[in-house]
Backbone as a chain_set.jsonl record, in Angstrom:
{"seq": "XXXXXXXXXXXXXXXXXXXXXXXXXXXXXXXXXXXXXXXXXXXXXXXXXXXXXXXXXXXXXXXXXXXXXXXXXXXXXXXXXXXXXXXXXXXXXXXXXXXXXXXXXXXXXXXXXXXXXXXXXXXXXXXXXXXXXXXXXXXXXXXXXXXXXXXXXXXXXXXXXXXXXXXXXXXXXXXXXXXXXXXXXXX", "coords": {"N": [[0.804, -1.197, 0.0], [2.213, 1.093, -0.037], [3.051, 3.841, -1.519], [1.046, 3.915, -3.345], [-2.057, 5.451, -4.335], [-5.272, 5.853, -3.732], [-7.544, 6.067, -6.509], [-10.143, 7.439, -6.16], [-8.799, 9.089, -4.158], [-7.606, 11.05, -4.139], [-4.355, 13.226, -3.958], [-3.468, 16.437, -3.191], [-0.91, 16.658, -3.692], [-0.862, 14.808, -6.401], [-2.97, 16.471, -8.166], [-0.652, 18.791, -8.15], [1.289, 17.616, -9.826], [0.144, 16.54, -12.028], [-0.781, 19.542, -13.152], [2.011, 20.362, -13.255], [3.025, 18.632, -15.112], [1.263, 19.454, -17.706], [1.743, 21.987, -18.238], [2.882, 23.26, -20.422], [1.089, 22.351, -22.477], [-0.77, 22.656, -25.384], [-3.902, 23.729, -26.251], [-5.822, 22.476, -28.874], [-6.76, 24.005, -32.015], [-9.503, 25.534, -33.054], [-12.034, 23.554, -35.118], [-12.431, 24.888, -37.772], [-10.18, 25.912, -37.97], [-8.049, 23.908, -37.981], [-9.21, 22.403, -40.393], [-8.024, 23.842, -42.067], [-4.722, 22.899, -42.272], [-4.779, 20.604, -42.413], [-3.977, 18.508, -44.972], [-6.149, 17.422, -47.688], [-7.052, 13.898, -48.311], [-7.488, 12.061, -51.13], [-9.832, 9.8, -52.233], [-9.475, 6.461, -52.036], [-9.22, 4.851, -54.925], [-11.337, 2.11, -56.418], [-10.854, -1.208, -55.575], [-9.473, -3.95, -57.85], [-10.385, -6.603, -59.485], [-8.582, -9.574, -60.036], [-6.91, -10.83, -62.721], [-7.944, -13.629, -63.824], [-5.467, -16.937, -63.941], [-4.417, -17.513, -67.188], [-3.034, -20.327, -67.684], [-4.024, -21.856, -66.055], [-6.314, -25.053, -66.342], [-9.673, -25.268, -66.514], [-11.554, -26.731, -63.305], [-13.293, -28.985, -63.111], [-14.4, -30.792, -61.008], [-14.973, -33.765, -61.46], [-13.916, -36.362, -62.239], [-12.774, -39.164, -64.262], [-13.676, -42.276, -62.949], [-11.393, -45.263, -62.709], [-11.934, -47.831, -60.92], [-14.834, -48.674, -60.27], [-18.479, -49.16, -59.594], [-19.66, -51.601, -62.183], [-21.989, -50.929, -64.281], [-25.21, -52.358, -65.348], [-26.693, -51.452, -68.792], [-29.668, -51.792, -68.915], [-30.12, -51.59, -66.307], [-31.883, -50.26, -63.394], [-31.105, -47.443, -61.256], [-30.77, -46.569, -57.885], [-30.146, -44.164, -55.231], [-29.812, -42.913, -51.751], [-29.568, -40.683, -49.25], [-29.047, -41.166, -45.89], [-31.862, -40.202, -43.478], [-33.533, -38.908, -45.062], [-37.279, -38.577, -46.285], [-39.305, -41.223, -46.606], [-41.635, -41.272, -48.123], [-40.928, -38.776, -49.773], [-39.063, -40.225, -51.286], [-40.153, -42.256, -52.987], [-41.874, -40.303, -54.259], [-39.99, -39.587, -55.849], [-38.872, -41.798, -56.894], [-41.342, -42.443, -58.637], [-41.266, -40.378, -60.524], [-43.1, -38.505, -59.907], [-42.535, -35.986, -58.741], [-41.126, -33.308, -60.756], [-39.197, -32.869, -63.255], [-37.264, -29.993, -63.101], [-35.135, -29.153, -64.482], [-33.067, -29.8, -66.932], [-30.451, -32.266, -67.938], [-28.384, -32.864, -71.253], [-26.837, -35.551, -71.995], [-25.852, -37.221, -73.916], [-23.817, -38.466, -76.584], [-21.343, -37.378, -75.51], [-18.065, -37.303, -74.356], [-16.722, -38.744, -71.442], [-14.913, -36.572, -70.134], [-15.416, -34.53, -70.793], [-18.377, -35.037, -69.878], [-18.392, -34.727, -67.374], [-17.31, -32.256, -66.912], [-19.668, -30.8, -67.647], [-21.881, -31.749, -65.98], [-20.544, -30.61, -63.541], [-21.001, -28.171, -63.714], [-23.653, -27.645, -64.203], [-24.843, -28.758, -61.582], [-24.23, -26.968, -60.121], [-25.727, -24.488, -61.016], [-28.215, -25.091, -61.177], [-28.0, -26.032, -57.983], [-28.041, -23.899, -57.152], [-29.699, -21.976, -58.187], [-31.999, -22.709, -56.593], [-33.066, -24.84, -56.987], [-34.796, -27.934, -57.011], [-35.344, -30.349, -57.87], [-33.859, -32.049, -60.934], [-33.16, -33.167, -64.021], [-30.826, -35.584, -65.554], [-29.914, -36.93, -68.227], [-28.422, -39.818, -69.868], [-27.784, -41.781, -71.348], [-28.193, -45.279, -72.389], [-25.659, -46.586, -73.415], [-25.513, -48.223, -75.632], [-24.118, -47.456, -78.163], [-21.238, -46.672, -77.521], [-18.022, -47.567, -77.849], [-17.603, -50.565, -76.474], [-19.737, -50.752, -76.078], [-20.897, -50.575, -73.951], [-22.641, -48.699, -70.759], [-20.656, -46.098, -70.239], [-20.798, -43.176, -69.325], [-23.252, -43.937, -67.759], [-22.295, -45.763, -65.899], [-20.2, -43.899, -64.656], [-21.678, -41.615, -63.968], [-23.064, -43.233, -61.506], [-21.185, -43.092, -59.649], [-20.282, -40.751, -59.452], [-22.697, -39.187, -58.371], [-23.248, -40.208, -55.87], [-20.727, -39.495, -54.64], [-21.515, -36.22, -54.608], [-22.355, -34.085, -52.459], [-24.351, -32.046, -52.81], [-26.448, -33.366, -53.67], [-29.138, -35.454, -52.498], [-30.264, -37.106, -53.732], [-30.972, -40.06, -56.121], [-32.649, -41.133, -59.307], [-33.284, -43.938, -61.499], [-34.795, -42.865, -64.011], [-38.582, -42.48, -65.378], [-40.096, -44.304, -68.138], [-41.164, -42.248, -69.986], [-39.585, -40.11, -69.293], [-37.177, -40.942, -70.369], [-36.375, -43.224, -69.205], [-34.018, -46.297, -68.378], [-31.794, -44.473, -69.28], [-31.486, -42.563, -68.126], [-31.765, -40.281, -65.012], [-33.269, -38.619, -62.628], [-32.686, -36.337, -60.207], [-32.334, -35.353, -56.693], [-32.035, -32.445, -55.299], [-30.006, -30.978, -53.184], [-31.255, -28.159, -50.869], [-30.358, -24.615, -51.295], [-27.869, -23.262, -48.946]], "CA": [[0.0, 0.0, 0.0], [2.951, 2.411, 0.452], [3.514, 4.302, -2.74], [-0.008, 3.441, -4.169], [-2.833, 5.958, -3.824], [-6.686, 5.385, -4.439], [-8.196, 6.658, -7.669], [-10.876, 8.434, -5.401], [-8.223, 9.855, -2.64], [-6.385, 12.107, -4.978], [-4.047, 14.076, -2.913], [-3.079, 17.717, -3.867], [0.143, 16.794, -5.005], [-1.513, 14.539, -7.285], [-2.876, 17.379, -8.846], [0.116, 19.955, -8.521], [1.886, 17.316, -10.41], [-0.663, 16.89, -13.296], [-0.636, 21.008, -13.551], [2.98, 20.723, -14.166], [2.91, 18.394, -16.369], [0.296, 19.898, -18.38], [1.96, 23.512, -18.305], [3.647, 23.468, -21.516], [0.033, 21.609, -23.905], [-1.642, 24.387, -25.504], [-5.222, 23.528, -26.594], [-6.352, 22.362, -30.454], [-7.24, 25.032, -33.062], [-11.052, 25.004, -33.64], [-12.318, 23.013, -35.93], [-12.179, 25.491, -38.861], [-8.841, 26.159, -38.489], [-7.383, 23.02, -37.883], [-9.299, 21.328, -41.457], [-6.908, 24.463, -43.312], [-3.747, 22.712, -42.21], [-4.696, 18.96, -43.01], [-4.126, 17.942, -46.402], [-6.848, 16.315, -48.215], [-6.667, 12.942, -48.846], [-7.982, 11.286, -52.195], [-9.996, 8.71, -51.983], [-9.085, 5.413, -52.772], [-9.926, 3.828, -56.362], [-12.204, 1.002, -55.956], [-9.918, -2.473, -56.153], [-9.548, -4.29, -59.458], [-9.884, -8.06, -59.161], [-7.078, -9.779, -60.377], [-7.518, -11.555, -63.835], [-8.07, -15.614, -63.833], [-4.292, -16.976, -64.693], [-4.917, -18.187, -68.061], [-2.281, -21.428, -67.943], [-5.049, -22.773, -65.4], [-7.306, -25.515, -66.748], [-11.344, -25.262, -65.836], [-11.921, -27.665, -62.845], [-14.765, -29.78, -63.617], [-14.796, -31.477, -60.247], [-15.643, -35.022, -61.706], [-13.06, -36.962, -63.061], [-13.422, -40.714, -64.478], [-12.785, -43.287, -61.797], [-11.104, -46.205, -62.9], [-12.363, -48.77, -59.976], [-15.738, -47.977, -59.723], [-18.745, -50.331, -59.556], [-20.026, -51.312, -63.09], [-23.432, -51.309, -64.06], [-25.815, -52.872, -66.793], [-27.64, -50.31, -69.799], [-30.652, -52.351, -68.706], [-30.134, -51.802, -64.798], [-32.22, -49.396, -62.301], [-30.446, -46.769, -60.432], [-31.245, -45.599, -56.775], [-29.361, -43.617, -54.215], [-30.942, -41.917, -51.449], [-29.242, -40.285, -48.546], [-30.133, -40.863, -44.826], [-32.546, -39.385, -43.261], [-34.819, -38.645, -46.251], [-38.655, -39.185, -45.94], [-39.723, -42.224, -47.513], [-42.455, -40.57, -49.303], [-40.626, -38.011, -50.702], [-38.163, -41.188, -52.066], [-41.621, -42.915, -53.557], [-42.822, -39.23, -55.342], [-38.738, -39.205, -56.656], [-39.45, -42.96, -57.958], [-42.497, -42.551, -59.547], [-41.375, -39.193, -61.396], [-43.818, -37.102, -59.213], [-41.449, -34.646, -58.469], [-41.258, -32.882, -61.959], [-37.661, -32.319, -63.205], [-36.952, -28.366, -63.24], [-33.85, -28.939, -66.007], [-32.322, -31.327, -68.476], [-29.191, -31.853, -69.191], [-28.533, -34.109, -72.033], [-24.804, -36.279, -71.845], [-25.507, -38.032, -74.865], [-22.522, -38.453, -76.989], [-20.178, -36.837, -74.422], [-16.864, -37.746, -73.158], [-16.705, -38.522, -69.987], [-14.68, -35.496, -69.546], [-17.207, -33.283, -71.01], [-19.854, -35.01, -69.01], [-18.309, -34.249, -65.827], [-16.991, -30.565, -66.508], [-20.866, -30.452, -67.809], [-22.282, -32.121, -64.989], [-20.508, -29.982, -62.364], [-21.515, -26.915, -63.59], [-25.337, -27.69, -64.217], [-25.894, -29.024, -60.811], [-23.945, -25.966, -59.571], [-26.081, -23.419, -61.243], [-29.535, -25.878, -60.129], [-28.253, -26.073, -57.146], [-27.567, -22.007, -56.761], [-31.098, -21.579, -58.831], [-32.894, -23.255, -55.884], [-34.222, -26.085, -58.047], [-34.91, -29.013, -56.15], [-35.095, -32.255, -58.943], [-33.162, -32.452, -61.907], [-33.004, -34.971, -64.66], [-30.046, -36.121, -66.15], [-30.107, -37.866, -69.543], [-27.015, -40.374, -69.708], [-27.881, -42.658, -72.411], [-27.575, -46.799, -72.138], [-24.269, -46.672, -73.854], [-25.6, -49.421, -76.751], [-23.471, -46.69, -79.23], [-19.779, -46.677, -76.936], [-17.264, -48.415, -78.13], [-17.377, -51.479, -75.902], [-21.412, -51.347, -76.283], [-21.495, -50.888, -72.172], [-22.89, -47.701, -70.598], [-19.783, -45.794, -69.265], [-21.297, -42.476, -68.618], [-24.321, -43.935, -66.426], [-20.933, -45.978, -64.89], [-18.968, -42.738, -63.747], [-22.603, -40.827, -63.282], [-23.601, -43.707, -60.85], [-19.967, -42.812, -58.823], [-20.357, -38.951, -59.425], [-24.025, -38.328, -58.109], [-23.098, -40.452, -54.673], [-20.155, -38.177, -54.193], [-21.699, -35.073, -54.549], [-22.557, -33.422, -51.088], [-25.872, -31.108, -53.262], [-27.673, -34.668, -54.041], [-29.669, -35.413, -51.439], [-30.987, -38.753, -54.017], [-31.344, -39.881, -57.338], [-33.68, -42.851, -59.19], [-33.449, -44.095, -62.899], [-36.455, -42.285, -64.658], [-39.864, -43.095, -65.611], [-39.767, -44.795, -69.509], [-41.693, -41.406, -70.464], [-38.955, -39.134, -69.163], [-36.057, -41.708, -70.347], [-36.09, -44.771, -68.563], [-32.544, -46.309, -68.033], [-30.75, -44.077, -69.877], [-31.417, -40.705, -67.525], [-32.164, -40.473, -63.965], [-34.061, -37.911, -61.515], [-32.089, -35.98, -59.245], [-33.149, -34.657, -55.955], [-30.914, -31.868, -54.573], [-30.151, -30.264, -51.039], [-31.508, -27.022, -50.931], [-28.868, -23.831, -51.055], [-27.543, -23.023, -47.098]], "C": [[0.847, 1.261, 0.0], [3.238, 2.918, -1.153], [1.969, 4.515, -3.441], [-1.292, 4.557, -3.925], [-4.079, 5.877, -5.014], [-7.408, 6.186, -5.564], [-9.574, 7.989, -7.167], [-10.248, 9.204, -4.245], [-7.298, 10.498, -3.102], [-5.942, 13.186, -3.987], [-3.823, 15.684, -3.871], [-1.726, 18.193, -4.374], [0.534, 16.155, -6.026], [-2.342, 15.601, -8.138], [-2.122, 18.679, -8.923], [1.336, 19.243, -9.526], [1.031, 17.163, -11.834], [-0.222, 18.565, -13.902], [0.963, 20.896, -14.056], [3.336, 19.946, -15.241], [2.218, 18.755, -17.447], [0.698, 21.26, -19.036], [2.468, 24.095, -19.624], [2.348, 22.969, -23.025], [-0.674, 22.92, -24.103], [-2.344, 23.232, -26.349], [-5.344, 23.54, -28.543], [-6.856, 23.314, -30.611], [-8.777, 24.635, -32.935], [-10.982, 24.243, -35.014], [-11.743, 23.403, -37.701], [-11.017, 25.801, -38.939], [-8.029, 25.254, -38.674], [-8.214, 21.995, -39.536], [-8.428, 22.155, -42.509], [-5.465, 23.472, -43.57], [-3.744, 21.128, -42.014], [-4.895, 19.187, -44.573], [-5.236, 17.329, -46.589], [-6.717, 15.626, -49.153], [-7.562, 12.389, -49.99], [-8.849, 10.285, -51.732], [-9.898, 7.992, -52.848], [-9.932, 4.991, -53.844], [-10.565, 2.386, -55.956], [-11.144, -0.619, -56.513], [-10.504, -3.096, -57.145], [-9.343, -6.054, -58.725], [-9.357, -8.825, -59.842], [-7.778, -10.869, -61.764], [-7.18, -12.924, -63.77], [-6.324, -15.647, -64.74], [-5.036, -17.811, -66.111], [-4.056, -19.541, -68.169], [-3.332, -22.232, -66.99], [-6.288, -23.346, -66.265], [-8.788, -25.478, -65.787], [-11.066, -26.672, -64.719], [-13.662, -28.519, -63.083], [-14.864, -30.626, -61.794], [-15.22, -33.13, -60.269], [-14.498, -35.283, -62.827], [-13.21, -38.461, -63.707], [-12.575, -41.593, -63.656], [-12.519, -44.571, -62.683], [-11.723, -47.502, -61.986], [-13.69, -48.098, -59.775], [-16.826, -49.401, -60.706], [-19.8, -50.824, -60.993], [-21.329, -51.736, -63.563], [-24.117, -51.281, -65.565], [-26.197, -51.583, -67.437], [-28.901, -50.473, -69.144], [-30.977, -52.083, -66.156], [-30.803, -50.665, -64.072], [-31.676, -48.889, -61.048], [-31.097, -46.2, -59.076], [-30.324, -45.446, -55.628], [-30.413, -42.975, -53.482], [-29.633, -41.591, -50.146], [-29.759, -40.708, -47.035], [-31.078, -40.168, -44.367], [-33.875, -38.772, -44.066], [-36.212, -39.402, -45.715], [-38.925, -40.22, -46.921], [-41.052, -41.942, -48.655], [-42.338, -39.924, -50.296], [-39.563, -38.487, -52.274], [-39.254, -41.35, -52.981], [-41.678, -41.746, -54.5], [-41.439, -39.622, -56.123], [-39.067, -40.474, -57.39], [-39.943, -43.234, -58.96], [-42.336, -41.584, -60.596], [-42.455, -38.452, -61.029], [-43.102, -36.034, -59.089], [-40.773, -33.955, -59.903], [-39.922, -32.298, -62.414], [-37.948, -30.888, -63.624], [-36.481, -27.692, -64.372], [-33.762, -29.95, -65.976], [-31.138, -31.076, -68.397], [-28.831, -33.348, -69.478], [-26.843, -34.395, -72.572], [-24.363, -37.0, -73.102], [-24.429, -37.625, -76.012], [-21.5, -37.998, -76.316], [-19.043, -37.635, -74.031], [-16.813, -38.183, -72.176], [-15.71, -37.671, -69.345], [-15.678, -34.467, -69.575], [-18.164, -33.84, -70.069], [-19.338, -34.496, -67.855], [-17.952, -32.526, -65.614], [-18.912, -30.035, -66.598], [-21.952, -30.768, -66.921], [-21.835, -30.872, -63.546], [-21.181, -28.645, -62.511], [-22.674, -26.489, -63.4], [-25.522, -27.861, -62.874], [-25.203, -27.882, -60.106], [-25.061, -24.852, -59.299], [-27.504, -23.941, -60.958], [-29.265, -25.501, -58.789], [-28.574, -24.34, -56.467], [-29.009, -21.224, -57.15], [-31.916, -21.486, -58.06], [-33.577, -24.425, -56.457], [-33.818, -27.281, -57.107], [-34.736, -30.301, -56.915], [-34.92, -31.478, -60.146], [-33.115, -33.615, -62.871], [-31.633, -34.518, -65.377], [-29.831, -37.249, -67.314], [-28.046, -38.504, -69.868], [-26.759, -41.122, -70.556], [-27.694, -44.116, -71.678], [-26.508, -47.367, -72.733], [-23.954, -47.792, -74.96], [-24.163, -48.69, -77.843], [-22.12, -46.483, -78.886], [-19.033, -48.104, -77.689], [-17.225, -49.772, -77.817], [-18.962, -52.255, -75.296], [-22.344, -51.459, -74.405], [-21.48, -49.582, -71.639], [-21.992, -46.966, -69.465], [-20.081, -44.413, -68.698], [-22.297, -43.193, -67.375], [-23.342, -44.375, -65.378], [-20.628, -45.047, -63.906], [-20.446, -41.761, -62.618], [-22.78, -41.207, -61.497], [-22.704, -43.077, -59.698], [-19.98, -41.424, -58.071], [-20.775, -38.297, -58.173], [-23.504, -38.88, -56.525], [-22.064, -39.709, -54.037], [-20.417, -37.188, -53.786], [-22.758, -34.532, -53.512], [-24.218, -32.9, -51.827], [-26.473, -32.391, -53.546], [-27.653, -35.431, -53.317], [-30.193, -37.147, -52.152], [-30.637, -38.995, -55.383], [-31.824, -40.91, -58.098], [-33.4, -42.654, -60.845], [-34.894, -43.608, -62.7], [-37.683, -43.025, -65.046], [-39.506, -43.366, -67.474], [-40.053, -43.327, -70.164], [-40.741, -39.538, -70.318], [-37.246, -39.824, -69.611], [-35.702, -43.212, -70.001], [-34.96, -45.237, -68.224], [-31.479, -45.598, -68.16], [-31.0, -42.307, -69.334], [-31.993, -41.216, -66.019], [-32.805, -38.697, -63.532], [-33.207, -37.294, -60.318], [-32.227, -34.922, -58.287], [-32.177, -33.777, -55.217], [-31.169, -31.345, -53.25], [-30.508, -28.789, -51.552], [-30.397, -26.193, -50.631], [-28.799, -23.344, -49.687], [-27.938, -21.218, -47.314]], "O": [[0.312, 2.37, 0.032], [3.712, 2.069, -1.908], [1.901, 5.507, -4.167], [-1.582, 4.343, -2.748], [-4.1, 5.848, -6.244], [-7.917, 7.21, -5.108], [-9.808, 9.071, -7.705], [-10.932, 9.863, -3.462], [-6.193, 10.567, -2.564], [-6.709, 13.893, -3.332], [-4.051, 15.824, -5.073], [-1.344, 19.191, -4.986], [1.58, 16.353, -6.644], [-2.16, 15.224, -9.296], [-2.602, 19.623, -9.55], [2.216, 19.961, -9.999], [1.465, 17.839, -12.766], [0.501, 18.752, -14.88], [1.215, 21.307, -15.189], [3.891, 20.426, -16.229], [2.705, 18.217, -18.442], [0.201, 21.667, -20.085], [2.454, 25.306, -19.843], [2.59, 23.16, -24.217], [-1.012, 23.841, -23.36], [-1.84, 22.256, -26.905], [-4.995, 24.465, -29.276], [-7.486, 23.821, -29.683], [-9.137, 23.477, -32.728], [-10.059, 24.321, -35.824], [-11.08, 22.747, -38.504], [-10.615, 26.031, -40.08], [-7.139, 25.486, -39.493], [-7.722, 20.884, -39.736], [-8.065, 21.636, -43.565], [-5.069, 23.245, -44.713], [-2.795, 20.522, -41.515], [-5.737, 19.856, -45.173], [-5.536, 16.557, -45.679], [-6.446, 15.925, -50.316], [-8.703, 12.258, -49.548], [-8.531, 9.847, -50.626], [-10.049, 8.23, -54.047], [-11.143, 4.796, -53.737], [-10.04, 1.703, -55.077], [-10.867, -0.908, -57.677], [-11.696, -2.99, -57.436], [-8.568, -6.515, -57.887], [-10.031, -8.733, -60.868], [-8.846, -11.481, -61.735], [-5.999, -13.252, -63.653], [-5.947, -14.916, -65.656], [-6.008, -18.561, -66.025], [-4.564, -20.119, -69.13], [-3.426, -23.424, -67.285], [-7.115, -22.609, -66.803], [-8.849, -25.647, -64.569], [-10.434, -27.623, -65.179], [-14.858, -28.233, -63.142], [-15.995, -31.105, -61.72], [-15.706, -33.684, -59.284], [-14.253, -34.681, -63.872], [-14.319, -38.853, -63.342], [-11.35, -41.704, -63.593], [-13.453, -44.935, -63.397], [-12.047, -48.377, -62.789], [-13.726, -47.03, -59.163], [-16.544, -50.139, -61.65], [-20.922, -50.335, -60.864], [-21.757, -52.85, -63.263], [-23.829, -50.6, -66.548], [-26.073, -50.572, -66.746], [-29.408, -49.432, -68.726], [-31.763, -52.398, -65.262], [-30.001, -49.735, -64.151], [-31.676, -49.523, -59.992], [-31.975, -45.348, -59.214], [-29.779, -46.415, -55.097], [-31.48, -42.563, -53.937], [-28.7, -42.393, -50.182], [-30.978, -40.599, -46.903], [-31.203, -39.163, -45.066], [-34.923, -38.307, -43.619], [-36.295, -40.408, -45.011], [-38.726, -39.964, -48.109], [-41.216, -42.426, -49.775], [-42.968, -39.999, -51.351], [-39.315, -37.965, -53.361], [-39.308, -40.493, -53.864], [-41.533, -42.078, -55.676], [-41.71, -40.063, -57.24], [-39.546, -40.331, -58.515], [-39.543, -43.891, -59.921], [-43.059, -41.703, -61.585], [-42.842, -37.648, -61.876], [-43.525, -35.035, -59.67], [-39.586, -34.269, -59.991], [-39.571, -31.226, -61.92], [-38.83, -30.651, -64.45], [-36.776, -26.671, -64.993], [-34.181, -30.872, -65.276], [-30.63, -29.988, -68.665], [-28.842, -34.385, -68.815], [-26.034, -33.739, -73.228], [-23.224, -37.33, -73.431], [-24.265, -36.433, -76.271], [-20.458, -38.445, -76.795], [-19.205, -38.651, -73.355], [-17.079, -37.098, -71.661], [-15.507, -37.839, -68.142], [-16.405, -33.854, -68.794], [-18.807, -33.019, -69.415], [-20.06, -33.663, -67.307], [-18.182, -31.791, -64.654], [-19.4, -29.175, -65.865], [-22.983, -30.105, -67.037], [-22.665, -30.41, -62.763], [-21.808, -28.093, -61.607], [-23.009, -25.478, -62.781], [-26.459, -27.149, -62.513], [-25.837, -27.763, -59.057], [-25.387, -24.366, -58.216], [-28.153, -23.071, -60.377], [-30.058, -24.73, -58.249], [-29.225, -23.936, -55.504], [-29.395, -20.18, -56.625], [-32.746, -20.586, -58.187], [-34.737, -24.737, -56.185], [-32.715, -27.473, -56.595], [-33.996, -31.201, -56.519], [-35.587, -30.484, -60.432], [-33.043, -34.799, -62.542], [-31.382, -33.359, -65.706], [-29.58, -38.419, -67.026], [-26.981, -37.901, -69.998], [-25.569, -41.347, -70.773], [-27.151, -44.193, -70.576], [-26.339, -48.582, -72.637], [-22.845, -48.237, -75.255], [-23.284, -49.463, -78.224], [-21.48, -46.064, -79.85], [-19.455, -49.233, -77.938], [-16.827, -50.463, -78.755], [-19.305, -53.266, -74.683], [-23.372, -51.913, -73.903], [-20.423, -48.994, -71.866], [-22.224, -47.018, -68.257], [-19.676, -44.274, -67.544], [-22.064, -42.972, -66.187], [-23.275, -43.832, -64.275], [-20.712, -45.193, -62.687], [-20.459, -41.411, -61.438], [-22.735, -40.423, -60.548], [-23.317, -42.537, -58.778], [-19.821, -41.054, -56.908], [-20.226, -37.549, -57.365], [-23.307, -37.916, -55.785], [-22.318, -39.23, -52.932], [-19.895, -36.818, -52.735], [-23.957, -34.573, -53.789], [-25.223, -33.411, -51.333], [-27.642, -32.049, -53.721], [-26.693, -36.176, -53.116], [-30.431, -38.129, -51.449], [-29.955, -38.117, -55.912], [-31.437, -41.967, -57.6], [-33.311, -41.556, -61.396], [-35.752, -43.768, -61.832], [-37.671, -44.255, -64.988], [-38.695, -42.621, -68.024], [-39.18, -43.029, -70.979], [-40.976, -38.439, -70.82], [-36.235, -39.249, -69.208], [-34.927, -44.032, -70.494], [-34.511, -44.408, -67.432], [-30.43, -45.761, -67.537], [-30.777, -41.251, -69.926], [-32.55, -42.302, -65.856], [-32.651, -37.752, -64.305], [-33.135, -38.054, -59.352], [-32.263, -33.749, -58.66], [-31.43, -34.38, -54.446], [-32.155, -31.298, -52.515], [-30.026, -28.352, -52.597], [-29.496, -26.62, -49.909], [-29.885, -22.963, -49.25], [-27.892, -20.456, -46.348]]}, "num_chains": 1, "name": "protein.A"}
């Protein structure tokens, strides 16, 4: 306690030492005089955002898996996620749930399908669109006469965090060769 004095027990040579320290500050200009003798500053140009390197290739997000599990032209696709209502599986089944968009894979690469795949269910998913169809073909016309898009699709769609499901189609919207895809709504 020796040296230390209380914020409310200010002695008086606690304030004859303030005063001399103080004795030498002379008081700010008013307002008006003190904005003569600041410079004024510019204001800043609005930032420029930096141009895409062009030696960078597009990511497509979907590449073609080599090990992945292979499936007939003739075969019926269904994924569903946990948690899903079983009803809302059933409307996705039946083709109740009315696709929103198309997008059609036929003849495609399976690079093209996947740079074309990521982007569509991007701009669905960003749209708000809830079901999707996907046209994939049964791959009678591939080289090896066996459907390697619906293959990579089947791999793709279970990957992808925005698809919440997805069911081979009704014969009238495609049938084997396109599926139904039910997405997560945007956060």
């Amino acid at each position: 306690m020796h040296g230390i004095v209380a914020e409310d027990k200010k002695t008086n040579d606690d304030n004859d030492l303030f005063r001399q320290l103080m004795a030498d500050v002379k008081p700010l200009p008013d307002k008006k005089s003190a904005t003569q003798h600041i410079a004024e500053q510019k204001p800043r140009p609005a930032p420029k955002p930096r141009p895409p390197v062009a030696d960078a290739p597009p990511s497509s997000g979907y590449i073609a898996r080599e090990q992945v599990p292979e499936v007939a032209a003739e075969e019926h696709l269904f994924f569903a996620r946990g948690g899903l209502q079983q009803r809302l599986l059933r409307r996705l089944k039946r083709g109740d749930l009315r696709p929103e968009a198309r997008l059609d894979l036929h003849g495609r690469t399976i690079a093209e399908a996947g740079t074309l795949l990521s982007t569509f269910l991007a701009d669905a998913q960003a749209s708000g669109l809830r079901c999707v169809s996907v046209i994939h073909g049964k791959g009678h016309r591939s080289a090896d006469g066996r459907p390697a898009l619906k293959t990579q699709l089947n791999q793709w769609l279970r990957d992808t965090p925005a698809v919440l499901a997805f069911s081979s189609a009704q014969a009238k919207d495609g049938g084997m060769g396109a599926l139904y895809v039910l997405l997560r709504r945007p956060s």
